[in-house]
C-alpha positions as CSV (number, residue, x, y, z in Angstrom):
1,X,-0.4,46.6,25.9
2,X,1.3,43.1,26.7
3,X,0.2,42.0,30.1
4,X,2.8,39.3,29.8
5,X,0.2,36.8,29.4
6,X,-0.8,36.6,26.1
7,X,1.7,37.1,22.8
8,X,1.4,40.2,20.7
9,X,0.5,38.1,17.9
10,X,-1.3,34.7,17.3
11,X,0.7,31.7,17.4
12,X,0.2,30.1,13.9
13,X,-1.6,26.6,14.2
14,X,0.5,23.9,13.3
15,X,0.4,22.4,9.7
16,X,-1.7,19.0,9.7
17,X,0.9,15.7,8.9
18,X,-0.3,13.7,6.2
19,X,1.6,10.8,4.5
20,X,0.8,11.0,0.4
21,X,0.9,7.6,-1.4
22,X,0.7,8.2,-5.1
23,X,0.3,6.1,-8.0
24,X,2.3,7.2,-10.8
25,X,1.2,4.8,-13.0
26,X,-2.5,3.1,-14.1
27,X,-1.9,-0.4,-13.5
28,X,-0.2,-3.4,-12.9
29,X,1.8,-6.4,-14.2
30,X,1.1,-8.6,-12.2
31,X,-2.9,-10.1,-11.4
32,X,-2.7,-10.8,-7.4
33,X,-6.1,-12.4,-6.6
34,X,-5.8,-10.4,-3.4
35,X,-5.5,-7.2,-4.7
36,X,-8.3,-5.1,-6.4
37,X,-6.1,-5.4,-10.3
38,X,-6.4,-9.0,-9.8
39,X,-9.6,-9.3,-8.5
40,X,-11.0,-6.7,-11.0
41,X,-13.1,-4.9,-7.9
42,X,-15.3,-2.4,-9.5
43,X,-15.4,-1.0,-13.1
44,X,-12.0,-0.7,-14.4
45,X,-13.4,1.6,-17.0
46,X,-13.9,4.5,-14.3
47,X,-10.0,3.8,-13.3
48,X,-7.5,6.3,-14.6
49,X,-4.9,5.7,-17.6
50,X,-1.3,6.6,-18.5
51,X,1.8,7.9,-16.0
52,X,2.1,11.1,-13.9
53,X,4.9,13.2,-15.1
54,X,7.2,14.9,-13.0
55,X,5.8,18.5,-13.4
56,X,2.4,17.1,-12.2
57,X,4.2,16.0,-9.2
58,X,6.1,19.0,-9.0
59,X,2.6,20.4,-8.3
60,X,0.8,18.6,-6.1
61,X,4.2,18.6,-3.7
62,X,4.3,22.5,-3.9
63,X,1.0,22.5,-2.5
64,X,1.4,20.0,-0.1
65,X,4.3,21.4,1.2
66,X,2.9,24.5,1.3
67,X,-0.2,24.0,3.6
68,X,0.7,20.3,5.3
69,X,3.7,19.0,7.1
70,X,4.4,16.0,4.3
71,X,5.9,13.5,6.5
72,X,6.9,10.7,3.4
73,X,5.5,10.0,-0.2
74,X,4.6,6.6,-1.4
75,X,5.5,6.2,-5.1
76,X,2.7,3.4,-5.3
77,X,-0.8,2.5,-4.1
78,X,-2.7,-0.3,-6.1
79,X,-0.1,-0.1,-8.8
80,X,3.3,-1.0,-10.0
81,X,6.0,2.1,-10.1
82,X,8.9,1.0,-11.6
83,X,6.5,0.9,-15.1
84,X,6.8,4.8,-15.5
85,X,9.9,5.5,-17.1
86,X,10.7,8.7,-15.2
87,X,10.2,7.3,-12.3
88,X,13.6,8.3,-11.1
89,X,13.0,12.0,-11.8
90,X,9.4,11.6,-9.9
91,X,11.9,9.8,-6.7
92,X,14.3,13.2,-7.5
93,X,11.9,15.8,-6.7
94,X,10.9,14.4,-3.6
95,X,13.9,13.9,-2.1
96,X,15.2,17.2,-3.3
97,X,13.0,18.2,-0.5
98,X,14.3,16.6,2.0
99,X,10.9,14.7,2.1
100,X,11.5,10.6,2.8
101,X,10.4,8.4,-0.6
102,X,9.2,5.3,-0.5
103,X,8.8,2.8,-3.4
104,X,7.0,-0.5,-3.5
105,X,7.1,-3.2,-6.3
106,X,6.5,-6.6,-7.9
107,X,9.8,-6.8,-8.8
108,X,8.8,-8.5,-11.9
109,X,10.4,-5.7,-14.8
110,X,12.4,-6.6,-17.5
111,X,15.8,-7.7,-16.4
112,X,17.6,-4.5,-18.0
113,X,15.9,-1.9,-16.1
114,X,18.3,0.4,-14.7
115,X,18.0,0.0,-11.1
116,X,21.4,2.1,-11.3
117,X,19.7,5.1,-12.3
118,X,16.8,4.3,-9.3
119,X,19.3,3.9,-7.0
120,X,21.1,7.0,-7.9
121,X,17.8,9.2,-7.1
122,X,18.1,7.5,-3.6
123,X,14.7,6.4,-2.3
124,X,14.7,6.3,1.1
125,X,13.0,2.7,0.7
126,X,12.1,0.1,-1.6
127,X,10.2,-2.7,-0.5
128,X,9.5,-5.9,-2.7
129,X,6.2,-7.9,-2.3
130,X,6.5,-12.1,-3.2
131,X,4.8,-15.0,-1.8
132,X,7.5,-17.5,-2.4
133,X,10.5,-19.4,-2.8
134,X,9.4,-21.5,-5.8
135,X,7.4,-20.6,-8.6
136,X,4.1,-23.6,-8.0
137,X,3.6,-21.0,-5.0
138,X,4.6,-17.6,-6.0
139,X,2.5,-17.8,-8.6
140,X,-0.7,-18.4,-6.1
141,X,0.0,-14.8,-4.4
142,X,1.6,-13.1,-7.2
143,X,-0.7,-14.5,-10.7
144,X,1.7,-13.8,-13.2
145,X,4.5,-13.3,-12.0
146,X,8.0,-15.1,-12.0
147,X,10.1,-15.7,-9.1
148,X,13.2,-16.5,-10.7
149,X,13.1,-13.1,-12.6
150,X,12.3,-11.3,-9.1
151,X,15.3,-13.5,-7.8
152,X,17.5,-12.4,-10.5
153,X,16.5,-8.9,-10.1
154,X,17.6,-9.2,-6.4
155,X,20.6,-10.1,-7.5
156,X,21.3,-7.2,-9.9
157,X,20.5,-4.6,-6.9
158,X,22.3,-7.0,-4.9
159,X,25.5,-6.2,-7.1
160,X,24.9,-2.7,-7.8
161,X,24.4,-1.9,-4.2
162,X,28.3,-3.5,-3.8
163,X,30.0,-1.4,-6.0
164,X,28.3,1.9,-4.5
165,X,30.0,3.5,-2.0
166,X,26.4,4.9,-0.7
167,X,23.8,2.7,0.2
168,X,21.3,5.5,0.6
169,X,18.1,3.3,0.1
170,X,16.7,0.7,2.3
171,X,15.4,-2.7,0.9
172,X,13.4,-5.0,2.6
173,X,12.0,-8.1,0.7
174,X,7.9,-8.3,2.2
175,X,6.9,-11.5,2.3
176,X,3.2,-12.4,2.3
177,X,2.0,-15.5,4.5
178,X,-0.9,-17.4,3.3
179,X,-1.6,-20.8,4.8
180,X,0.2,-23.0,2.1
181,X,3.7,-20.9,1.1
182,X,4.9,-20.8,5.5
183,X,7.5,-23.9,4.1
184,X,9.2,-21.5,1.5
185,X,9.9,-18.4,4.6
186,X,12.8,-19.6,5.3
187,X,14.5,-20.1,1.8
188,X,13.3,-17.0,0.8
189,X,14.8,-15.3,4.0
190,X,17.6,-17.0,3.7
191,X,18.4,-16.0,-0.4
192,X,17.4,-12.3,0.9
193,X,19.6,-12.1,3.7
194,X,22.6,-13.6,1.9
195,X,22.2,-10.6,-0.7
196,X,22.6,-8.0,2.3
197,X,18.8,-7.6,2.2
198,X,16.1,-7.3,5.1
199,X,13.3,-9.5,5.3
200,X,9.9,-8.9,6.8
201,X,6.8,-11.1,6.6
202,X,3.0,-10.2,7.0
203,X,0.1,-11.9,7.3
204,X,-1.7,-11.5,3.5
205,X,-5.2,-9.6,3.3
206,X,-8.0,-8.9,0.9
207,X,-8.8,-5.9,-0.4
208,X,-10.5,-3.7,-1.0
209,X,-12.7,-2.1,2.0
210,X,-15.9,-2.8,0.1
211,X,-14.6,-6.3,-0.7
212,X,-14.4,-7.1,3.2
213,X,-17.6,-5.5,3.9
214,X,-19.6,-7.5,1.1
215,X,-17.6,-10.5,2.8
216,X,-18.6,-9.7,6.3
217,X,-22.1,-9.2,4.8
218,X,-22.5,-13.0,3.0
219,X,-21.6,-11.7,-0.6
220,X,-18.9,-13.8,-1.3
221,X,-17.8,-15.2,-5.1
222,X,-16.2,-18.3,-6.0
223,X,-13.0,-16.8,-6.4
224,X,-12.6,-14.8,-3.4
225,X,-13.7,-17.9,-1.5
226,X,-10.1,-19.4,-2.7
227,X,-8.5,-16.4,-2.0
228,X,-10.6,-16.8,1.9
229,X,-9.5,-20.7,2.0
230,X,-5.6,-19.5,1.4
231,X,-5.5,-16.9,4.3
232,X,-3.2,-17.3,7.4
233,X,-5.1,-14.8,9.2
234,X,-8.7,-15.9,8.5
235,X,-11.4,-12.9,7.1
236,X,-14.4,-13.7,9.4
237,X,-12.8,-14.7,12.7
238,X,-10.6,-11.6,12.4
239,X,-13.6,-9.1,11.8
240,X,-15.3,-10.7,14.4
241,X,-12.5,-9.6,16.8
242,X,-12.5,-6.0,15.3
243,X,-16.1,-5.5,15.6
244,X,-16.1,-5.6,19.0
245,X,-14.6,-2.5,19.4
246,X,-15.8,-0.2,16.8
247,X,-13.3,2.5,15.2
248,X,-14.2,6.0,16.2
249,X,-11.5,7.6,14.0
250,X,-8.7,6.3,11.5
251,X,-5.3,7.1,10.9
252,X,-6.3,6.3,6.8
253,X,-8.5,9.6,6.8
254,X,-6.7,11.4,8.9
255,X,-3.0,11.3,8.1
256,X,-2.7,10.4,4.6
257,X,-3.4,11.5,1.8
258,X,-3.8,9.1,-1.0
259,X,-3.8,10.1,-4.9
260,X,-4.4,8.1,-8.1
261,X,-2.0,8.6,-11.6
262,X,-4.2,11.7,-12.4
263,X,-3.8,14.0,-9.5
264,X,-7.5,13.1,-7.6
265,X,-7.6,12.7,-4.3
266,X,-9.1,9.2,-3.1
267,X,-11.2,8.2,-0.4
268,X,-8.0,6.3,1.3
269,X,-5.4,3.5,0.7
270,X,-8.0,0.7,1.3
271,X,-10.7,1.5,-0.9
272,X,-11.2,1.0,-4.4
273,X,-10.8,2.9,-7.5
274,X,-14.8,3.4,-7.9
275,X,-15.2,7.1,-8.9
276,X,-17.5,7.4,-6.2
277,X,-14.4,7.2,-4.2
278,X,-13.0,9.9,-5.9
279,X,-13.0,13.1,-3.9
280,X,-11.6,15.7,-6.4
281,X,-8.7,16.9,-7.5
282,X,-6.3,17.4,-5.2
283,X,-4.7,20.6,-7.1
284,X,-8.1,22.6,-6.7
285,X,-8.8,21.4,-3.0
286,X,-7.9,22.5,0.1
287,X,-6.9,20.1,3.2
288,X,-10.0,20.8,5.2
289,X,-12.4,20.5,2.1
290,X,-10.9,17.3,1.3
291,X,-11.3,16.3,5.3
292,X,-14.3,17.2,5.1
293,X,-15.7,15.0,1.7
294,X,-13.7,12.3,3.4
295,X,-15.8,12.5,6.3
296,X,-18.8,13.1,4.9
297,X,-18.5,9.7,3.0
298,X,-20.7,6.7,3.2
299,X,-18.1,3.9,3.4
300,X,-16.0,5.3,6.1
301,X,-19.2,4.8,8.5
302,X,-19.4,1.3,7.7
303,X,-15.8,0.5,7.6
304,X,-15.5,2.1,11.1
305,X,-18.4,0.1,12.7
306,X,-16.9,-3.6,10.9
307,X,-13.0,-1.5,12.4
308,X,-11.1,-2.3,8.9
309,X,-8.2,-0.6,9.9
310,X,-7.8,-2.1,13.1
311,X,-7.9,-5.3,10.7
312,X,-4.8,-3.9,8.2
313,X,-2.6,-2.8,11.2
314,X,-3.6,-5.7,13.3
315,X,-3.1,-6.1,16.9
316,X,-1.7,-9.2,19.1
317,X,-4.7,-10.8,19.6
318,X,-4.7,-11.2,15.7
319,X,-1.6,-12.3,15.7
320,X,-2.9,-15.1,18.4
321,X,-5.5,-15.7,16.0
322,X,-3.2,-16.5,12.9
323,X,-1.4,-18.6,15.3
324,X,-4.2,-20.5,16.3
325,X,-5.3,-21.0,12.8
326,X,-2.8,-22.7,10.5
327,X,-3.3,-25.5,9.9
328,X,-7.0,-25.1,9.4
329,X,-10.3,-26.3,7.5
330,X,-11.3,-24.1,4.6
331,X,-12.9,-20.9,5.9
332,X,-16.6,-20.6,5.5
333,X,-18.1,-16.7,5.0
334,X,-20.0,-15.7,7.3
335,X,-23.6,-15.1,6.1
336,X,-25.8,-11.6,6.5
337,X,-27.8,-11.8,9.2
């Protein structure tokens, strides 16, 4: 009998909220020195090949849906989206769920890609990554890239997005601020702003996780030690701030979900491609076994103690630290003790 305490049934527990970024295709254009494609971390033989398809998706967001509250889906991770040729079906059967899509890119695609049919499937967002105004200094951020053809591209959505009478999807042009490319913000934000476009800047990293922690630990190459020199928000002085105040959880394992072009379920956004960062395929897991390999791996340990996350979402007194920084002398790594 009801006492008037107590339900006559169990109240259901909540679903858990994850955010899935997705790559839905195997590489890049582009070579960004910063970015593990460019810097070629690990052994791209273990990385996956070819595109997802759209009933692949189809199935991995029946199951998401069906046992997590999927707050967005991030066409993208380490690679570049608008390569897959079905990528507006893929942005389609999210959004036919009401889920919000996001959609990051180079920018640098062939200057008849039909970014009417892209903007037709309506992402909620597409953000565009450069480094520059000119191409001497794109091209230091961005290796291989052209600016002009990103430029030209802007223009193209620019006009597109005139003659629709919805403007569904969000753009905001990301800039990336390295120590030598803060003269060409303003130009750049100016040619954004003129095309109806947001701007945003950041302060550029290096990645991945096990890049920084070889870093932190003295195990530095030639070319990451230009990539170190270029930053506006410098490696060692930053983890030094972080490390003071360990990480006891992270919002990387524990509200997102991130998978590669084949369906598995990586470790998180940071981290490589490394198989040993693959957990399994997200298809035959469920959330808590995949919680629990995430927690059960060796990296996150280490990446708490060094607190990498607090690193990629930074905090004020990092953004004091960039401030105090540029100009500066080269950045030397800080050797193992």
């Amino acid at each position: 009998m009801d006492d008037g305490n107590r339900p006559d049934r169990p109240i259901a527990e909540a679903k858990p909220e994850f955010s899935f970024y997705i790559d839905v295709f195997s590489y890049c254009n582009l070579r960004c020195p910063s970015c593990i494609v460019g810097n070629e971390f690990g052994d791209k033989a273990e990385w996956p090949r070819g595109l997802m398809d759209v009933e692949t998706l189809r199935r991995i967001l029946d199951k998401a849906t069906s046992e997590c509250l999927v707050t967005s889906v991030g066409v993208f991770n380490w690679t570049e989206p608008l390569l897959n040729p079905q990528l507006p079906d893929l942005v389609r059967e999210i959004r036919r769920r009401g889920i919000s899509c996001r959609v990051s890119s180079n920018l640098n695609v062939r200057e008849d890609y039909d970014f009417e049919a892209l903007l037709e499937a309506a992402p909620n967002l597409l953000r565009v990554s450069t480094s520059g105004f000119t191409q001497s200094i794109y091209e230091r951020g961005h290796a291989g890239g052209d600016v002009e053809r990103v430029k030209r591209n802007l223009r193209r959505v620019a006009e597109i997005r005139r003659r629709r009478s919805r403007k569904t999807t969000r753009f905001i042009v990301f800039y990336h601020i390295y120590n030598d490319n803060q003269h060409e913000i303003e130009p750049m934000k100016a040619f954004v702003e003129d095309l109806g476009f947001t701007f945003s800047t950041t302060h550029a990293q290096i990645f991945p996780v096990e890049k920084i922690i070889d870093i932190r630990e003295g195990r530095v190459s030639q070319s990451d030690r230009k990539v170190l020199d270029r930053l506006s928000l410098p490696l060692g002085e930053a983890l030094d701030i972080t490390s003071k105040e360990p990480a006891e959880s992270c919002v990387l394992m524990d509200r997102q979900m991130v998978l590669d072009v084949s369906g598995n379920v990586m470790l998180c956004c940071g981290a490589s491609m490394n198989r040993v960062n693959a957990l399994g395929r997200y298809l035959d897991l469920s959330v808590e076994e995949i919680q629990a390999r995430k927690n059960a791996h060796g990296l996150c340990g280490t990446c708490l103690k060094v607190n990498v996350p607090r690193y990629f979402f930074g905090s004020p007194e990092l953004e004091d630290l960039a401030a105090r920084s540029v100009p500066r002398k080269p950045e030397i790594a800080r050797t193992a003790p």
